[in-house]
C-alpha positions, 0 to 999 in steps of 0.5 A: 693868772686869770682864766681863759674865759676872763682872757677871752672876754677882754677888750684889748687882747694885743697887750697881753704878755705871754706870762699872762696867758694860761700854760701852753704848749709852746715856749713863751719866745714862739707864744710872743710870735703867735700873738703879734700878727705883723710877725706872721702875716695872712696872705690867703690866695685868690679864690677866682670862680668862673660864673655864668650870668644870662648865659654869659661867663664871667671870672668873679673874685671871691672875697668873704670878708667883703661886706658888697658885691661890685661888678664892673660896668662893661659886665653889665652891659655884657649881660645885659642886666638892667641897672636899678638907680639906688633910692640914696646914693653909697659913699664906700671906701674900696681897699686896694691891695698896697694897703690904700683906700679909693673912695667910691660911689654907688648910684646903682645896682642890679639883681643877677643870678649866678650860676 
């Protein structure tokens, strides 16, 4: 049995079996469960805020494994913020919640600050 550093630094840790693990706390049939992340998954709840932006508020989903920011069009112009062109236009692909993909291009940005 390697130890729980060598087991850490893996590549792959999906295949490891229970009986390759260091002794736990829990019986190797719940341990198998632990370590299949389809048998449990992680639905975390909406964080929704409400923002102000030039005086004007906003509702905002907080997404922290987003790796951007989006604000819709119509917000922009609501706030009145100035749209910078981008010096290279972004292909992204945007996740959706059924577990597609729409593609996405980015042509522009605005500075804000969120209170």
């Amino acid at each position: 049995m390697g130890s729980l550093n060598s087991l850490s630094s893996s590549s792959n840790l999906a295949h490891l079996s229970p009986s390759s693990l260091p002794s736990t706390s829990l019986p190797s049939s719940k341990l198998s469960d632990v370590l299949d992340p389809s048998l449990n998954p992680i639905k975390p709840a909406r964080v929704i805020i409400e923002l102000q932006i030039t005086g004007r508020y906003f509702r905002a989903l907080i997404d922290t494994g987003s790796e951007i920011d989006l604000i819709l069009d119509r917000a922009v112009d609501d706030s009145f913020l100035e749209r910078r062109p981008m010096a290279r236009p972004s292909s992204i692909r945007l996740a959706l919640g059924d577990g597609s993909a729409m593609p996405l291009t980015i042509r522009h940005f605005v500075v804000a600050t969120l209170r």
